[in-house]
N, C-alpha and C positions, 0 to 999 in steps of 0.2 A: 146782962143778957142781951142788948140790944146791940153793942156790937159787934156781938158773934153771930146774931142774925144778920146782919150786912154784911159779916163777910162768908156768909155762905150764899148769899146772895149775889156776891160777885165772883164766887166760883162757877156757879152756875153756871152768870153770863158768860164767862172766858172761856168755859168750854161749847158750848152751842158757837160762840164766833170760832173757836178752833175748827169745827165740825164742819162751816159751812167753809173756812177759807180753804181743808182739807180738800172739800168737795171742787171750788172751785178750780183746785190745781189738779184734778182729775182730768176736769171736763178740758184746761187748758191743752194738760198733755196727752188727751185722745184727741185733740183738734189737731197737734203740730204731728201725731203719729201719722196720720187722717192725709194732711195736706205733703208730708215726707213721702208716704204709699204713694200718693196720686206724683206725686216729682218720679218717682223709681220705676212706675210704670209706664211702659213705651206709649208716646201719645200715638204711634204710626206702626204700619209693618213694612213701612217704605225704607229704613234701614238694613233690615234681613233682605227684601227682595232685590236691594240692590246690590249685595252682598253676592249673593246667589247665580243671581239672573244671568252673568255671563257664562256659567257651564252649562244652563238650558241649552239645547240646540232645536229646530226646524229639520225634519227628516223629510226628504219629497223623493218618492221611487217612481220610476220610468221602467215600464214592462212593453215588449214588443208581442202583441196579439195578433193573431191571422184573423183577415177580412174578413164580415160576414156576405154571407150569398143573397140577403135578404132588403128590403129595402130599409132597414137599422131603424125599424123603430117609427117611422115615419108618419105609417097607417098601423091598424090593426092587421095582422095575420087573416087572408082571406078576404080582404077588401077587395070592392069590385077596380080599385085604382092602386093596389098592390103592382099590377103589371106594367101599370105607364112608370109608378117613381121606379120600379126596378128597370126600364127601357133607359128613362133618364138617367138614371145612375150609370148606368154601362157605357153612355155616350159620354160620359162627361169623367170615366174612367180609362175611356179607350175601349171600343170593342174587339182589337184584337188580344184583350187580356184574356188568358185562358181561365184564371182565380182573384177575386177583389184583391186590393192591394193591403198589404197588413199594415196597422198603426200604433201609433204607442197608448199608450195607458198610464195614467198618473195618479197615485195615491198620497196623503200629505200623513205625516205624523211626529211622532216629538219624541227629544231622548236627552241624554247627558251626558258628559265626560265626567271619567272617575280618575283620569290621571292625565298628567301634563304631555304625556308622549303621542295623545290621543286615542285612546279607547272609550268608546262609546258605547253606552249600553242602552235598549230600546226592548219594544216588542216583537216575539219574533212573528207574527202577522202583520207588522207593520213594512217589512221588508221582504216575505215572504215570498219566492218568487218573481222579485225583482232583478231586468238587469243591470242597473241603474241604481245608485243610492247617493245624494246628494246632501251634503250636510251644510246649512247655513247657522251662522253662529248670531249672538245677538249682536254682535258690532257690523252685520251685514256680508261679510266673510263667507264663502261659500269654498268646500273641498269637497273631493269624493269620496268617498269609503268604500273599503271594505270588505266581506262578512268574515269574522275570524270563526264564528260558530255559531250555532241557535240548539236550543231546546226549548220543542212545544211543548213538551210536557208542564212546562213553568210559563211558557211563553215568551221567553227569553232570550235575547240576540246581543252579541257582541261582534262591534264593530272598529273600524283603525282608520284615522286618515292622517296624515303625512303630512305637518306642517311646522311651516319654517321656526316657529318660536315657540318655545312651552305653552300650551293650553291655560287657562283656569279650569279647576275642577273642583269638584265637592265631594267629600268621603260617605261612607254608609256608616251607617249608626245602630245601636243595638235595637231593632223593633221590638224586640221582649220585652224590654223597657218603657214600650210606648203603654198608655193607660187611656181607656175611655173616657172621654173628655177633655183630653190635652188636645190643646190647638195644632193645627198642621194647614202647612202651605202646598196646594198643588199650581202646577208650572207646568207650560205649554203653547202647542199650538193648534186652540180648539177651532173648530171649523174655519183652517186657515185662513186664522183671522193674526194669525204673528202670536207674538210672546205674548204671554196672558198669563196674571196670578191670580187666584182663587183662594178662599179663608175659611176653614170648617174648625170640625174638631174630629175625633176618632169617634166613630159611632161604635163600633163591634171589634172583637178580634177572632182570631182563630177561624175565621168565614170562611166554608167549604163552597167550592161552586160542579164543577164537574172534574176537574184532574185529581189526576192518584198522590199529587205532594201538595197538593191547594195548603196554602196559609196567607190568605188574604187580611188586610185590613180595611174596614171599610169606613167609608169618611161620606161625609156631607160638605165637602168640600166640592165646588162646581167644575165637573168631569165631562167633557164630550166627546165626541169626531173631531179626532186630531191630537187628544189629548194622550192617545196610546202612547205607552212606551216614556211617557214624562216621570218627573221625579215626583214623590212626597214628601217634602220635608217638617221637622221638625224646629219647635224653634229656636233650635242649637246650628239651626241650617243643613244639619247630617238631614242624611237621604236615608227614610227609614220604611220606603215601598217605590214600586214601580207601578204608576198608576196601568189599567190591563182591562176595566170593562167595567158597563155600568149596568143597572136596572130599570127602566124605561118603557112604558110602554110607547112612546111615540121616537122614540130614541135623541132625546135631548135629555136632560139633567135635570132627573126629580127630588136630586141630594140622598143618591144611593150609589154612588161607586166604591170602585174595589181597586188595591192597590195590595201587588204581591208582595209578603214582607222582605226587609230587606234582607235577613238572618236567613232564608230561603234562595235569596237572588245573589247574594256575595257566595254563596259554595259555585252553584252555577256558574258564575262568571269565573272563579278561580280557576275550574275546572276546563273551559269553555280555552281560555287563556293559556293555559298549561297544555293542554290535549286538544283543541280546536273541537269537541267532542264531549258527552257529559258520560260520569262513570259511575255508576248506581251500586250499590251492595243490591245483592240477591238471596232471597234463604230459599227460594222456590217451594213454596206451599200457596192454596189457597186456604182462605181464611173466612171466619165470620166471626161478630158481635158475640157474648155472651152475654143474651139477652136473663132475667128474672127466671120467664119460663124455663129456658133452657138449664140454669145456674139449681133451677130446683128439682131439675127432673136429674140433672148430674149429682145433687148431694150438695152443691158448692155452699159455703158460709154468702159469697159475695160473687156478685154479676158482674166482675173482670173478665179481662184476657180474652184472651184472643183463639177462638175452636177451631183446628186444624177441619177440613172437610176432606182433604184430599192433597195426597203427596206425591206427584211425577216427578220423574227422575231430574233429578238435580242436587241443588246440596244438601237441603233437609233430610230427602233419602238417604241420601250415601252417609249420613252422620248416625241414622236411626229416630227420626220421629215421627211419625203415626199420625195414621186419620185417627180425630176422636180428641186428641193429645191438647191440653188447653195451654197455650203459652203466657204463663204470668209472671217472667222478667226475659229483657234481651240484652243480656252486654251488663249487666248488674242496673238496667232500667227497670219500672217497674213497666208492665204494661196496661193501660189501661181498658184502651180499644181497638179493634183493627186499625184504623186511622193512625193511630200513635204508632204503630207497630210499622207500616208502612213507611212511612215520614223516617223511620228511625235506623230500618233496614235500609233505604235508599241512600240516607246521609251518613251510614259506614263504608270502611274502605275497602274496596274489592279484594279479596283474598284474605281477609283478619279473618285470625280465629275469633269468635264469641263463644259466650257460651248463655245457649237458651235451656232455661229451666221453665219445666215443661208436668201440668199434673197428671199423671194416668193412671186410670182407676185406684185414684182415691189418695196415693202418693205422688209427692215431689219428688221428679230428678232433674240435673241440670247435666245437658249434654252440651259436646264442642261441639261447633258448626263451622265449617271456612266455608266464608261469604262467595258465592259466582259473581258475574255480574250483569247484571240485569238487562242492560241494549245489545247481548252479546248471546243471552237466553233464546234456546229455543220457543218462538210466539207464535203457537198454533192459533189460530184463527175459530173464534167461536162457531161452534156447530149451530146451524141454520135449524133455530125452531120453529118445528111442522108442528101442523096442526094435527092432535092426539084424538085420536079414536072415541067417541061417544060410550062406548062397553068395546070390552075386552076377552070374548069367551076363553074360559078355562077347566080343566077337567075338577078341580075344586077349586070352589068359592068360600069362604067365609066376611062375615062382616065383623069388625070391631072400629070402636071409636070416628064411628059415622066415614067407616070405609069399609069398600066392597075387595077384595084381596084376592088372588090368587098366585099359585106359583109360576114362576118362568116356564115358557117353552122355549122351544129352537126356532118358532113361529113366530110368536110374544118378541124375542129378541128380535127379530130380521123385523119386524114389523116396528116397532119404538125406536130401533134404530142404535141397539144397545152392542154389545161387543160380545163375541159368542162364547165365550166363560165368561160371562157376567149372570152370576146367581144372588136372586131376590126373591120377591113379592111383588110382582106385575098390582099398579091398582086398576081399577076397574070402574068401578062407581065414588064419587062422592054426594053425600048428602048432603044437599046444599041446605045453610042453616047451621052447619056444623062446624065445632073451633076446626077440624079439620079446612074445610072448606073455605072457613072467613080467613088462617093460614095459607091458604096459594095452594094446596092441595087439588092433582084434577086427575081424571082419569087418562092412566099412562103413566104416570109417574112410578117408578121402581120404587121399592125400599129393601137398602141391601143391609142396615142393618138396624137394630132396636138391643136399648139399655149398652151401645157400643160396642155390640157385640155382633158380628154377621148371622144371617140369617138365609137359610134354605127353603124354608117349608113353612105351614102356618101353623105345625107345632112349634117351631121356636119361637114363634114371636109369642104364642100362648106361653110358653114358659120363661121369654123377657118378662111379660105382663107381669106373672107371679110372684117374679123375683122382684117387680118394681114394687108390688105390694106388702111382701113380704120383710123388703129393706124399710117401709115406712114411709115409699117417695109417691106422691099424688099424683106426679107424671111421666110419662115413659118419653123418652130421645129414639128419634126417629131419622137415620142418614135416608134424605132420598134425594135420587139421579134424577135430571130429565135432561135430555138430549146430551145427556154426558156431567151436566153440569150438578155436582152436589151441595146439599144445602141441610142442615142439622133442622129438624123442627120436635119441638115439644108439645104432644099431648094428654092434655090430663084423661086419667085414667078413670073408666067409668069403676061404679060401684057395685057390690055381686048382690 
C-alpha cells in the first residue's frame, strides 16, 4: 500500500508545478503582448502632421474700405476733444480732400488644397467680400487666388491658384464613418500665429447650429481666430470636416468647436467646381416635426415624419400634396424628421423624379415629385410680425380649450393682416395658464383648420371636437396662421 501512496503523492505534486508553470507562461505572454501594443503604438503625431502639414495653407484677404468721417476711434463719440483730433486728421490728410481717403482692411484665415492643380477649399466668411485673397503655403510660398464659388448656406468657399508645379494635397474621408472618441487632428492659422496643430477627439456628431444643411462635427480639439476654414483630419490623414466656428464665451477655445462634415462639404465643392454655383433639389413645402402630441391627436402608431403645413406653388403642388399630408419616406428613405427630410431634399438632383409617400387621413400613398431647385425658387421674404391686438371684437364669440374664438371678418382680416379669402377662426383671448397658451398660442392667431379639416364657423370646429371624441382621440390638430406663417398645434380635448 505504501507505494501507491507515493505515487499519488507525486501526481499531485506534477500537477500543481504544471499549474503554476502554466500560469507563469500566461503572465509572460501578456508582458511580450503588453510591450508589442506599446512598440505598435505611435509614440508621436509628429509623423501624420508632417504628412499633412504641407496642404495646410494661410488665407490673408485685403478689402478696400471708404474712409471714416470721424476721428476712428481715437476719443469717445462726443468728446469735448473729438473736434481738435478730427482738425488734426484733416491737416494731416490734406484739407483740400473733399472725403477721408479709403484703406485696406486685412483678415487672416486658414484652408487646404484638395488637388494638385490647386483648388482650395476654406470658409466662405473667411474670404467673404474680399478683393484680395492670398494664399501662403507652408514652405513659405505665397500665390493669389481665386473664388471659383461659395456657399453660405455650408459656409463653404472654393478657390484656384496657378502654380508652376503640382500642389501636395489631402483627400476627404467618409465623416459617417467618423465615431465619438476617435482622435482628430485640427490645422491652421489660429490667431495668426502660422501653422498650428491641435489634438482632440470627436466629441458629438450630427451638431445643428443655425443653417438649413448643418452637419457639424464637434471636437475638443483647440479651434480659434484664424483657424476658419482649416481641415479636420482623421488619423488616416483624410480630411473628414472643415473646421467653421466655435462656442466661447470670451472667444478663444473652451474645447467646443465645430467642424462641417466632410460628406456635406465634398457635394458643395463638386458642385461649386462643376457649376461655380450650388444646385439644391427643391420639393417646395413647408414643414414641421411630428411631435407625440401631434402623432396622437392625428391617430399616428409613431412620432415620425415630417407634417406638411402649407404648400405654394411649386413642385409639391403641381405633383398633388396637401397641407396636413405627413411625409414618411423620400426617394425610398425613411423620414424621420424635418431635418432629415431637408438635408435629403437638398442633396438630390435638380429635376429627378422621386417619389414621396405621404399618409392622408389615415392611408399611405406615394406620389411622383420632380425636384425644382432650390437657389432658383421663388424666396418671398418673411412677413414682418406686428404686434397683435390685445382682444379681438366679434359678432360671436365662443370659448374652448382655454381660447376665446371668433369668426373671420373682412375687418379681422385687413386688420391681422390675413388675405381676403382667408376663412377661419379669428383668436381673441387666451388664457394664460392654458396648454393653449404655454403652446405659443396668442391673441390674433387664425385657426383655419381643426381634425385637418377647414373650418368656417365655430360649428365646425364644435363638430371636429366631436369627431375627435368620437374617433377615441384625446386631442384635436389645430392648423393656425400668424402673419401668414402656418404651424400644426395639438390640443388635448377637455372632458364633457
Amino acid at each position: 500500500m505504501q507505494p501507491k501512496a507515493v505515487a499519488k503523492t507525486q501526481t499531485i505534486t506534477l500537477s500543481i508545478a504544471m499549474r503554476a508553470a502554466l500560469v507563469g507562461l500566461m503572465a509572460l505572454t501578456l508582458v511580450i503582448l503588453q510591450a508589442i501594443g506599446a512598440q505598435a503604438k505611435p509614440e508621436s503625431l509628429a509623423p501624420l502632421a508632417e504628412k499633412i502639414s504641407p496642404s495646410v495653407v494661410n488665407i490673408t484677404t485685403s478689402t478696400l474700405v471708404e474712409g471714416r468721417t470721424g476721428p476712428r476711434g481715437i476719443v469717445p463719440e462726443g468728446s469735448p476733444f473729438e473736434d481738435f483730433f478730427k482738425e488734426f486728421q484733416d491737416r494731416n490728410r490734406g484739407e483740400d480732400e473733399d472725403s477721408p481717403a479709403p484703406r485696406r482692411s486685412s483678415a487672416l484665415g486658414s484652408g487646404f488644397v484638395i488637388s494638385e492643380d490647386g483648388y482650395v477649399v476654406t470658409n466662405n466668411h473667411v474670404i467673404e467680400g474680399a478683393d484680395e485673397i492670398t494664399i501662403e503655403f507652408f514652405s513659405g510660398e505665397e500665390l493669389v487666388a481665386k473664388v471659383i464659388g461659395t456657399d453660405p448656406n455650408t459656409d463653404i468657399a472654393l478657390l484656384k491658384v496657378e502654380a508652376s508645379n503640382p500642389l501636395p494635397y489631402v483627400s476627404f474621408g467618409n465623416s459617417d464613418a467618423s465615431r465619438v472618441g476617435d482622435w482628430v487632428i485640427a490645422m491652421g492659422n489660429p490667431l495668426g500665429q502660422g501653422f498650428s496643430v491641435s489634438a482632440g477627439i470627436v466629441s458629438a456628431r450630427n451638431r445643428a447650429l443655425s443653417g438649413t444643411y448643418d452637419d457639424y462635427i464637434q471636437t475638443d480639439a483647440a479651434i480659434n481666430r484664424g483657424n476658419s476654414g482649416g481641415p479636420l483630419f482623421n488619423m488616416d490623414g483624410d480630411v473628414i470636416g472643415v473646421n467653421t466656428a466655435i462656442l466661447s464665451p470670451n472667444g478663444g477655445s473652451i474645447g467646443i468647436g465645430f467642424s462641417m462634415a466632410a460628406n456635406v462639404v465634398t457635394r458643395v465643392v463638386d458642385q461649386l467646381k462643376e457649376f461655380g454655383e450650388t444646385r439644391r433639389g427643391w420639393l417646395g413645402v413647408r414643414i414641421q416635426d411630428v411631435t407625440q402630441d401631434v402623432a396622437d391627436a392625428m391617430g399616428l402608431a409613431n412620432a415620425t415624419g415630417a407634417l406638411i403645413t402649407d404648400v405654394p406653388d411649386g413642385p409639391a403642388k403641381d405633383a398633388g400634396l396637401e397641407t396636413g399630408d405627413v411625409i414618411l419616406s423620400f426617394d425610398g428613405v425613411d423620414v424621420a424628421d424635418t431635418r432629415g427630410l431637408v438635408r435629403q431634399v437638398g442633396n438630390s438632383p435638380v429635376g429627378a423624379t422621386v417619389r414621396v409617400t405621404v399618409l392622408r387621413e389615415g392611408k399611405s400613398q406615394t406620389i411622383a415629385v420632380v425636384l425644382g431647385r432650390r437657389e432658383s425658387a421663388n424666396s418671398e421674404a418673411d412677413p414682418a410680425v406686428e404686434e397683435t391686438p390685445e382682444t379681438v371684437e366679434g359678432p360671436e364669440v365662443s370659448s374652448l380649450m382655454g381660447l376665446t374664438i371668433t369668426p373671420l371678418t373682412d375687418d379681422m382680416r385687413e386688420e391681422l393682416g390675413a388675405a381676403a379669402d382667408m376663412q377661419g377662426l379669428a383668436v381673441t383671448n387666451v388664457e394664460e395658464g392654458s396648454e393653449a397658451f404655454e403652446k405659443g398660442l396668442r391673441a390674433g392667431d387664425i385657426i383655419t383648420e381643426a381634425g385637418q379639416q377647414k373650418i368656417t364657423s365655430i360649428d365646425d370646429l364644435n363638430g371636429r371636437v366631436d369627431a375627435a371624441r368620437e374617433a377615441g382621440r384625446k386631442s384635436l390638430l389645430l392648423l393656425v396662421r400668424r402673419a401668414g406663417d402656418p404651424r400644426f398645434v395639438a390640443l388635448t380635448l377637455e372632458e364633457k
